[in-house]
N, CA, C and O atoms as CSV, one atom per row, in Angstrom:
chain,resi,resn,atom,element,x,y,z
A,1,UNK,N,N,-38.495,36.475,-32.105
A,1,UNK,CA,C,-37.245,36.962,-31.611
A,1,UNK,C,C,-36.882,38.251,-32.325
A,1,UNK,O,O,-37.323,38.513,-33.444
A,2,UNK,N,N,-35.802,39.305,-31.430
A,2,UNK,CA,C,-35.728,40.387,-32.137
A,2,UNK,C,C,-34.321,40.256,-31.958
A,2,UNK,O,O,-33.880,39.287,-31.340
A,3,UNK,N,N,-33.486,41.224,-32.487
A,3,UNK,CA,C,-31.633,40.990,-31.808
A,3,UNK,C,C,-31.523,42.521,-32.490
A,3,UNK,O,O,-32.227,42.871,-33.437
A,4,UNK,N,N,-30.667,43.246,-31.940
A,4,UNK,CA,C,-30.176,44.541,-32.349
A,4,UNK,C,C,-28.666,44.717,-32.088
A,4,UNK,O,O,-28.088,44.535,-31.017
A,5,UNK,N,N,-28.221,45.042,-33.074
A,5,UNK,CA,C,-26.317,45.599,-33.644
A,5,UNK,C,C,-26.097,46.732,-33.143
A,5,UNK,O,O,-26.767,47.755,-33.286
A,6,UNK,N,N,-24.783,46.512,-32.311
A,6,UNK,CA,C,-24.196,47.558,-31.985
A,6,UNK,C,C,-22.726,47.244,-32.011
A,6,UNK,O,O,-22.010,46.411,-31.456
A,7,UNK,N,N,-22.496,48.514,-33.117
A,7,UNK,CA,C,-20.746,48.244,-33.707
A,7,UNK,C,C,-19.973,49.265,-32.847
A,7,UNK,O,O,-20.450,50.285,-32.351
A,8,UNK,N,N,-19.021,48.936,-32.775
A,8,UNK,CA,C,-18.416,49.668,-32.071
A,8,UNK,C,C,-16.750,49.752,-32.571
A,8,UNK,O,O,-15.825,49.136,-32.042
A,9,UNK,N,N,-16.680,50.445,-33.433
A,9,UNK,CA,C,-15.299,49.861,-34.248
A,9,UNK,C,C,-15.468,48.617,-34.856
A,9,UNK,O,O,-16.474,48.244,-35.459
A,10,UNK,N,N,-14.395,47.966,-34.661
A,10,UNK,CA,C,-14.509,45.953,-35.378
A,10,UNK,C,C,-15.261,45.763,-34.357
A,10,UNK,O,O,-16.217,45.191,-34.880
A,11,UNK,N,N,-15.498,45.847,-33.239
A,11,UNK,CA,C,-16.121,45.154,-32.374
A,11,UNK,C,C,-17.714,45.103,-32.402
A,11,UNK,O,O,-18.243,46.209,-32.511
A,12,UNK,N,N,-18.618,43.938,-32.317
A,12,UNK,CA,C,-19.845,44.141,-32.931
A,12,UNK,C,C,-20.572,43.193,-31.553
A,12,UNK,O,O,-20.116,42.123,-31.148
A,13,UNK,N,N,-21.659,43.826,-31.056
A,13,UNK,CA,C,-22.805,43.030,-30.067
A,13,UNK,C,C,-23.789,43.489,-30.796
A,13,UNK,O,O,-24.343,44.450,-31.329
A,14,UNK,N,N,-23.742,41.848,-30.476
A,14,UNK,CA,C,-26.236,42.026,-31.113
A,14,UNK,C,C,-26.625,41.346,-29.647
A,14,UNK,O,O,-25.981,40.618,-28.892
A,15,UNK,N,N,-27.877,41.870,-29.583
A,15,UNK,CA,C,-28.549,41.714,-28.641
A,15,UNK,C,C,-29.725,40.830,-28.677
A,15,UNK,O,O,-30.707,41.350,-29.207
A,16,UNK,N,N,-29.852,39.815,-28.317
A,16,UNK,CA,C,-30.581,38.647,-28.525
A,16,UNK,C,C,-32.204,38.737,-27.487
A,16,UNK,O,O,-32.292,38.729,-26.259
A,17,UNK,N,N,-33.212,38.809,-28.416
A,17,UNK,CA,C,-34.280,38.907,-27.203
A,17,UNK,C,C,-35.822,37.926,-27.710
A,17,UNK,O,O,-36.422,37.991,-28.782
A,18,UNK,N,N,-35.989,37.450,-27.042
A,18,UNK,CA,C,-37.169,36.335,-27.582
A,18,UNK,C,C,-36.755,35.439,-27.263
A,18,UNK,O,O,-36.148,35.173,-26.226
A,19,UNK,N,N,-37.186,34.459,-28.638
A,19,UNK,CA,C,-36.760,32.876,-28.585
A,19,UNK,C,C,-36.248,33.176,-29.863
A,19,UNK,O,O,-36.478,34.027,-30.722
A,20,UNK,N,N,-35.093,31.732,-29.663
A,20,UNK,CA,C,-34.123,31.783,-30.822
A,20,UNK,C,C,-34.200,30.185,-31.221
A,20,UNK,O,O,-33.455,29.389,-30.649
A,21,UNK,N,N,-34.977,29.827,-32.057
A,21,UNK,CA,C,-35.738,28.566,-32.620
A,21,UNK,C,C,-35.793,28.316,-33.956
A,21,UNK,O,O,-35.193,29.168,-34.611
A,22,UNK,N,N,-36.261,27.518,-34.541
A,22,UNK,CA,C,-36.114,27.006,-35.745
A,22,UNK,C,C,-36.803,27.865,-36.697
A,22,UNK,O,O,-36.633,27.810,-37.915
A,23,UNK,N,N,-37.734,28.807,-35.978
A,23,UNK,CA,C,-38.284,29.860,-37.346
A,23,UNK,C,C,-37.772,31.166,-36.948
A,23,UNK,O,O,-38.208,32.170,-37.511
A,24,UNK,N,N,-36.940,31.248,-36.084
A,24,UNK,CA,C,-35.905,32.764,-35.598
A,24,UNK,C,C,-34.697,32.814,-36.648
A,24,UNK,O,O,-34.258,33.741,-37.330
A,25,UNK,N,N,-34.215,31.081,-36.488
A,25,UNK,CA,C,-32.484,31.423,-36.381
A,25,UNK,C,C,-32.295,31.513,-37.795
A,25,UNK,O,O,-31.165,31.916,-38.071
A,26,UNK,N,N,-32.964,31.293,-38.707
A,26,UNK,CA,C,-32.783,31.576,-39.894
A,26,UNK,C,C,-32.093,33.003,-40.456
A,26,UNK,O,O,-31.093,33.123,-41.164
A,27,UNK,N,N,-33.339,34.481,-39.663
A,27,UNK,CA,C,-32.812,35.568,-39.556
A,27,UNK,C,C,-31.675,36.129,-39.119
A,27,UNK,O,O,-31.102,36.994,-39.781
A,28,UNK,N,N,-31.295,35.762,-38.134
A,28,UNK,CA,C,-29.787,35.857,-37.281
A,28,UNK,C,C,-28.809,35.630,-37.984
A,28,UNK,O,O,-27.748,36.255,-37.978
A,29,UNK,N,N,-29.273,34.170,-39.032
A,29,UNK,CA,C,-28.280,33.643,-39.725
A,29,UNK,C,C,-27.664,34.277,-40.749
A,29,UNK,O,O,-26.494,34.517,-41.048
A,30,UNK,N,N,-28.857,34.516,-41.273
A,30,UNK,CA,C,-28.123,35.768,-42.369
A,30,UNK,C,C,-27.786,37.096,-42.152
A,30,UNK,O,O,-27.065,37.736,-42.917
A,31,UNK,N,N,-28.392,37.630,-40.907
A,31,UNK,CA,C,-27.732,38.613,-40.395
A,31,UNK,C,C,-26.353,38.594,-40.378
A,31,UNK,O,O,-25.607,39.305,-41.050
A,32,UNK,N,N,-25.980,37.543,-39.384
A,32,UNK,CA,C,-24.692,37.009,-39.160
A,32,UNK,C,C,-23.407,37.201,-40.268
A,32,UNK,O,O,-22.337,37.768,-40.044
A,33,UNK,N,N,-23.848,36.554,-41.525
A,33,UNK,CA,C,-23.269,36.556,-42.307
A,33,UNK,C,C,-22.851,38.130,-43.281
A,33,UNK,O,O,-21.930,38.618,-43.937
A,34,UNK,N,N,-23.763,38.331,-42.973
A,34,UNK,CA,C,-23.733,39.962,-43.745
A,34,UNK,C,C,-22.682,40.534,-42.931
A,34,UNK,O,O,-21.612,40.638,-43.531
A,35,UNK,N,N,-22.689,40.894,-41.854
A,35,UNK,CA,C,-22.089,41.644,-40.643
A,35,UNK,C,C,-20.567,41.165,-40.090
A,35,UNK,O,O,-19.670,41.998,-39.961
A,36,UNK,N,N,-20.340,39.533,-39.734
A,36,UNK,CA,C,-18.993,39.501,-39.152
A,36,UNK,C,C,-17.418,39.422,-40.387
A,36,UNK,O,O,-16.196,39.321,-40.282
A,37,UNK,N,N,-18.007,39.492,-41.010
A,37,UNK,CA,C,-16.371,39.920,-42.534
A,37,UNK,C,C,-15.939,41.083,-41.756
A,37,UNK,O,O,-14.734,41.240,-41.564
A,38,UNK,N,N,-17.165,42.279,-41.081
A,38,UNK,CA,C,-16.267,43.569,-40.801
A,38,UNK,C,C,-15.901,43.571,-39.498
A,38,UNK,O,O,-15.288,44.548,-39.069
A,39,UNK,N,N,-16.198,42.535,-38.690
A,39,UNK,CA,C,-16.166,42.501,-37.221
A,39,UNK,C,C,-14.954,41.796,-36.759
A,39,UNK,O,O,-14.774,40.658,-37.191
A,40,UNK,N,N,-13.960,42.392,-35.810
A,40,UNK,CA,C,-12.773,41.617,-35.250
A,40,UNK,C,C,-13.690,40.516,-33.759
A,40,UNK,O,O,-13.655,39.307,-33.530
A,41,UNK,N,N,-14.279,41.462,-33.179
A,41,UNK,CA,C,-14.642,40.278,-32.326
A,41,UNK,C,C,-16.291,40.383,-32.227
A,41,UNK,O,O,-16.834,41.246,-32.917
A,42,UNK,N,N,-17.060,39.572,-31.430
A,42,UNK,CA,C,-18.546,39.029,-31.424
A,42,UNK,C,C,-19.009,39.018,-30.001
A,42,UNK,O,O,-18.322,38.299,-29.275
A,43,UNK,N,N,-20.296,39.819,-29.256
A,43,UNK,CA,C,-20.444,39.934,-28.364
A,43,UNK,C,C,-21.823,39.548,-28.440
A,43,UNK,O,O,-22.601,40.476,-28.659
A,44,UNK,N,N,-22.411,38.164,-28.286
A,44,UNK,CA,C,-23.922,37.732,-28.310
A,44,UNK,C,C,-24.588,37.675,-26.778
A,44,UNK,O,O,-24.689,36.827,-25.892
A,45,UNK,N,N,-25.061,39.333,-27.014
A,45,UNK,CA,C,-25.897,39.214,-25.317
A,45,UNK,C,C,-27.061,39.116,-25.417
A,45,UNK,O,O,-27.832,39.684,-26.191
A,46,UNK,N,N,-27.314,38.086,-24.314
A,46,UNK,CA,C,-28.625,36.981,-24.240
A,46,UNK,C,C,-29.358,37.591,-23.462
A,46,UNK,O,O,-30.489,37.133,-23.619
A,47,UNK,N,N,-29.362,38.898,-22.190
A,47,UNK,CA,C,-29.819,39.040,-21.721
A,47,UNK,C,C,-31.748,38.935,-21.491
A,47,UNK,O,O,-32.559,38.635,-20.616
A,48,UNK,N,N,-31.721,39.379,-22.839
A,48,UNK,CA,C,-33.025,38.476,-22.982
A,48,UNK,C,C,-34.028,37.771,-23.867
A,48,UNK,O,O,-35.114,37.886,-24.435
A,49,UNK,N,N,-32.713,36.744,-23.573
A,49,UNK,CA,C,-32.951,35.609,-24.858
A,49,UNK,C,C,-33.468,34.858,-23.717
A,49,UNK,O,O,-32.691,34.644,-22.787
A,50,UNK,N,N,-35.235,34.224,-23.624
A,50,UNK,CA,C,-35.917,33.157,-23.264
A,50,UNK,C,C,-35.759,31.714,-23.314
A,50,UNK,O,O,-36.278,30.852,-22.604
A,51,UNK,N,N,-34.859,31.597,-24.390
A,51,UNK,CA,C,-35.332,30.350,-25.021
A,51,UNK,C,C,-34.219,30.087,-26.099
A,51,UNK,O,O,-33.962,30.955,-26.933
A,52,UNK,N,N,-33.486,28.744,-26.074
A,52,UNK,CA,C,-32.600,28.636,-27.520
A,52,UNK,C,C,-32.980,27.461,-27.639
A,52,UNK,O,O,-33.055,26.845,-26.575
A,53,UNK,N,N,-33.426,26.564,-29.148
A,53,UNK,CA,C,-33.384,25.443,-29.627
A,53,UNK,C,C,-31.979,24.721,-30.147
A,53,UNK,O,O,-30.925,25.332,-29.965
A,54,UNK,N,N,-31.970,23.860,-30.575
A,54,UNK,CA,C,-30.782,23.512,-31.214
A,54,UNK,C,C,-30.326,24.419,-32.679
A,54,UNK,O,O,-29.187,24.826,-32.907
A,55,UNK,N,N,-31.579,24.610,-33.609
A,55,UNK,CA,C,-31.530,25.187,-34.753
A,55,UNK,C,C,-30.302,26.744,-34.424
A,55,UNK,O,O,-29.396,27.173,-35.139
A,56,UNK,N,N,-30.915,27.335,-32.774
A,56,UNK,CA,C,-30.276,28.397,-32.410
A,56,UNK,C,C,-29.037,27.814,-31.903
A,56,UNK,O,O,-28.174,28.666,-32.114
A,57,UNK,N,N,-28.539,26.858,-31.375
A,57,UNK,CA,C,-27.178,26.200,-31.162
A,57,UNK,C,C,-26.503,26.423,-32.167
A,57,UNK,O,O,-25.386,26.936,-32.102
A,58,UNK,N,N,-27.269,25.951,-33.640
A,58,UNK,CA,C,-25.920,26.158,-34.663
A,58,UNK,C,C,-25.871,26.841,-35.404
A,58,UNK,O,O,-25.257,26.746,-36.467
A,59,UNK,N,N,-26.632,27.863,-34.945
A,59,UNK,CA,C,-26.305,29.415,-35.322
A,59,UNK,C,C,-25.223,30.119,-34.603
A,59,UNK,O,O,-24.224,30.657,-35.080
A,60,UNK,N,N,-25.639,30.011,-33.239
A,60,UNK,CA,C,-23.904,30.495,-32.565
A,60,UNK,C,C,-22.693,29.430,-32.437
A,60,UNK,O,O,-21.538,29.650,-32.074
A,61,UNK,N,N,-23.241,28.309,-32.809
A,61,UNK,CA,C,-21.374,27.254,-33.139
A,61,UNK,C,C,-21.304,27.917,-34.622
A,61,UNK,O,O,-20.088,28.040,-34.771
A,62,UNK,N,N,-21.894,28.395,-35.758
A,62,UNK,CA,C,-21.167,28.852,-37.196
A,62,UNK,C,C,-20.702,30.020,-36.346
A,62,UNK,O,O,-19.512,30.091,-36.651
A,63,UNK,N,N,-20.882,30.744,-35.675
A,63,UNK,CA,C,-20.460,32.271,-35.559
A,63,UNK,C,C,-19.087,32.414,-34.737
A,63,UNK,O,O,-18.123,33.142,-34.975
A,64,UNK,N,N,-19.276,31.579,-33.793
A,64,UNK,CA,C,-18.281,31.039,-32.796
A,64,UNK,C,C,-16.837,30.801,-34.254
A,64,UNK,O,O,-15.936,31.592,-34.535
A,65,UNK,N,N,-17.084,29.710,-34.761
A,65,UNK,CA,C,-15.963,29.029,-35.624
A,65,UNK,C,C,-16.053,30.037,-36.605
A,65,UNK,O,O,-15.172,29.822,-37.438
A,66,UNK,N,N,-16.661,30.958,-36.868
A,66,UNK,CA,C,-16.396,32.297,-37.776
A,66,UNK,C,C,-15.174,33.442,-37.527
A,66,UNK,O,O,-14.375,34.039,-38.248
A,67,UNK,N,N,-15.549,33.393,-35.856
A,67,UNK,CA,C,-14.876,34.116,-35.371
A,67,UNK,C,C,-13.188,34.093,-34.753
A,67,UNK,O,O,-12.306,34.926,-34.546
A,68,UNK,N,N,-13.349,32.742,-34.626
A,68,UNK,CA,C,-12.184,31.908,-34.250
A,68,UNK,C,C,-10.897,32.306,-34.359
A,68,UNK,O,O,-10.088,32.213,-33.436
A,69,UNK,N,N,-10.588,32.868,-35.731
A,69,UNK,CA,C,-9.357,33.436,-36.374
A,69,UNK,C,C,-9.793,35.023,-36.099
A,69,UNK,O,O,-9.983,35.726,-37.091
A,70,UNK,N,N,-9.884,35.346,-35.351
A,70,UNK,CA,C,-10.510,36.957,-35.211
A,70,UNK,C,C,-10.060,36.792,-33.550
A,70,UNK,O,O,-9.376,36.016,-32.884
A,71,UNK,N,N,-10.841,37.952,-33.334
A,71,UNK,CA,C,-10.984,38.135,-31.751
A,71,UNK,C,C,-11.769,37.099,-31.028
A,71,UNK,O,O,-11.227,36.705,-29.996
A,72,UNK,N,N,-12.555,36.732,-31.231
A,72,UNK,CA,C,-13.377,35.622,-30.818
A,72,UNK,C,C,-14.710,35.968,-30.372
A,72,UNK,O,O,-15.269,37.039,-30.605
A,73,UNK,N,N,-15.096,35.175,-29.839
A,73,UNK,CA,C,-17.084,35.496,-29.624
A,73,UNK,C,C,-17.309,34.953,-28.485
A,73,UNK,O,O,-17.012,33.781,-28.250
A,74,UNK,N,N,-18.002,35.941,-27.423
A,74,UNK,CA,C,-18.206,35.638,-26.301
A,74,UNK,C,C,-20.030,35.678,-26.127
A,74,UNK,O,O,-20.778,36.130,-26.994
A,75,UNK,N,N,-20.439,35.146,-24.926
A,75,UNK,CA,C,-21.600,34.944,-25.041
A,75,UNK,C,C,-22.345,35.539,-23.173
A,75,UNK,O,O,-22.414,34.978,-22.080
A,76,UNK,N,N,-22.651,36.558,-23.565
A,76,UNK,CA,C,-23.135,37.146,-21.972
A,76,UNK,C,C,-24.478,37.427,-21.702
A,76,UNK,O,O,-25.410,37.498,-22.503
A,77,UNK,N,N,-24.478,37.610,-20.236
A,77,UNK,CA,C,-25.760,37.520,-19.528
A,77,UNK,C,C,-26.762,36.033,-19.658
A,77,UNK,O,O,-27.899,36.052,-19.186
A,78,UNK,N,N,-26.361,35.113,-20.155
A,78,UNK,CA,C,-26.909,34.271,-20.105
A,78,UNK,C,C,-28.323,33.946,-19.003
A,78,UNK,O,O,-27.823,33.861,-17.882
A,79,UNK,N,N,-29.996,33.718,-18.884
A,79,UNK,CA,C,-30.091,32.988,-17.616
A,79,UNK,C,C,-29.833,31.687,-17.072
A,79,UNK,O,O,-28.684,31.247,-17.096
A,80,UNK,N,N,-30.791,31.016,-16.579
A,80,UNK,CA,C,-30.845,30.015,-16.244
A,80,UNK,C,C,-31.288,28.711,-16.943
A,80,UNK,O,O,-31.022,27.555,-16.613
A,81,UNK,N,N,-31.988,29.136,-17.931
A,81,UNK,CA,C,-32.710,28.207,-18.884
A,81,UNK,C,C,-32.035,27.962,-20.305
A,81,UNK,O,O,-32.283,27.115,-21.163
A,82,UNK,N,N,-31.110,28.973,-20.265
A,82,UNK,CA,C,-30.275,29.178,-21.766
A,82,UNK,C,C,-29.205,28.430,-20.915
A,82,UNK,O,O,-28.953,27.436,-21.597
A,83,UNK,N,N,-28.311,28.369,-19.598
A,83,UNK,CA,C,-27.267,28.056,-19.721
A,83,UNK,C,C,-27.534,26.647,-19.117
A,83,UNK,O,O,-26.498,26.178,-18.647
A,84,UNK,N,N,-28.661,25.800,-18.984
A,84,UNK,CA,C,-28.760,24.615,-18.651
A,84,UNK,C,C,-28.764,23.689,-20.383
A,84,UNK,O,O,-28.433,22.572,-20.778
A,85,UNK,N,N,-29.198,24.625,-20.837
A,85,UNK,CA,C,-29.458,23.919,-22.698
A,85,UNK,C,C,-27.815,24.180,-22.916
A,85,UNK,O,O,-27.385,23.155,-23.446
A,86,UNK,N,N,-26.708,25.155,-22.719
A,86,UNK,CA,C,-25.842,25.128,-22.781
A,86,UNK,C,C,-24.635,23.957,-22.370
A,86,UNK,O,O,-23.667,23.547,-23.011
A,87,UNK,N,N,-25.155,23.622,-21.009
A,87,UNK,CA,C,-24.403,22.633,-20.255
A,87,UNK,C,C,-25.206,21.365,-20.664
A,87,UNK,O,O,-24.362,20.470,-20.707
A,88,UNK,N,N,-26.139,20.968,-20.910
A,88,UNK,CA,C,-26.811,19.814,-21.105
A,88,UNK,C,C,-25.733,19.378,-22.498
A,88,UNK,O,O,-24.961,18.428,-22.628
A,89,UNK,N,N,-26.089,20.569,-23.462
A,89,UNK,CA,C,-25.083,20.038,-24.628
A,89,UNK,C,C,-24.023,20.366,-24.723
A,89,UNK,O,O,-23.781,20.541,-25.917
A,90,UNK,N,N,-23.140,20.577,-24.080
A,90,UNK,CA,C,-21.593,20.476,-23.991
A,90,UNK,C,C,-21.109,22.036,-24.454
A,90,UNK,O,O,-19.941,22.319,-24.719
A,91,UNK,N,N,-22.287,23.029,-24.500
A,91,UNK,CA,C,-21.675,24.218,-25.559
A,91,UNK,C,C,-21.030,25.382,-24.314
A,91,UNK,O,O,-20.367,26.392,-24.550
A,92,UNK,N,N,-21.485,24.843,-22.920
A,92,UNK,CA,C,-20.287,25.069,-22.043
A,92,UNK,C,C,-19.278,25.297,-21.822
A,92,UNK,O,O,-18.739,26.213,-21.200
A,93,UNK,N,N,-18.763,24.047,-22.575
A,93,UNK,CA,C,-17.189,23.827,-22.864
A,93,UNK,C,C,-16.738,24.501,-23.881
A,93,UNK,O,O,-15.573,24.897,-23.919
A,94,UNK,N,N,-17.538,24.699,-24.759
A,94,UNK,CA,C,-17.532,25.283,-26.144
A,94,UNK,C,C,-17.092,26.744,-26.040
A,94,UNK,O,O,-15.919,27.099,-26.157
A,95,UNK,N,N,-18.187,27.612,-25.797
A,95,UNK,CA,C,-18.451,28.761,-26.129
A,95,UNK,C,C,-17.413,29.557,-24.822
A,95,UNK,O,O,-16.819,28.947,-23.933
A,96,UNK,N,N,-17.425,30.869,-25.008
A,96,UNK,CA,C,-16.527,31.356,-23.826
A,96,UNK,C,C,-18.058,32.397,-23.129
A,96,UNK,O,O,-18.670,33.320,-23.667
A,97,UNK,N,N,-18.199,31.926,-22.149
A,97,UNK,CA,C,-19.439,32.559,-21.581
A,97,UNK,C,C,-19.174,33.339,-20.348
A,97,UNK,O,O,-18.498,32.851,-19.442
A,98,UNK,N,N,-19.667,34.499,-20.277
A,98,UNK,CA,C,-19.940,35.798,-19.354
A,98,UNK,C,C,-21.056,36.420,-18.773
A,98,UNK,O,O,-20.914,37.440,-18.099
């Protein structure tokens, strides 16, 4: 998996591309952490993200509840295979998706 930052003021999108799995989300993770202290809101576009495991689930539920007290974190371009792992596990309801 690769993901690339683009700040834009507080406002911050990474761009999610590969698979986001148990030997990806590690990277993201600490990405993550480095990056949203300066970020008001979170724009995780999936456009071409293949593939999410669970490991990648709770990488975007910490970022999600990171963001919470901020602007919040939205989750776009999703396809078809990311937003069935989405709805299968309830992160549907969860996440605010675009």
């Amino acid at each position: 998996m690769t993901f690339t930052k683009k700040q834009n003021g507080a406002a911050l999108e990474i761009c999610l591309e590969g698979r986001l799995d148990t030997m990806t989300s590690p990277e993201l993770e600490n990405e993550l952490k480095n990056c949203l202290n300066g970020a008001d809101s979170l724009i995780m576009n999936c456009e071409k993200l293949d593939y999410i495991s669970s490991a990648g689930l709770r990488v975007l539920l910490t970022a999600h509840k990171a963001m919470m007290g901020k602007g919040g974190m939205r989750v776009t371009h999703i396809n078809e295979i990311v937003r069935e792992v989405f709805e299968v596990t309830g992160f549907a309801d969860v996440l605010t998706i675009e």
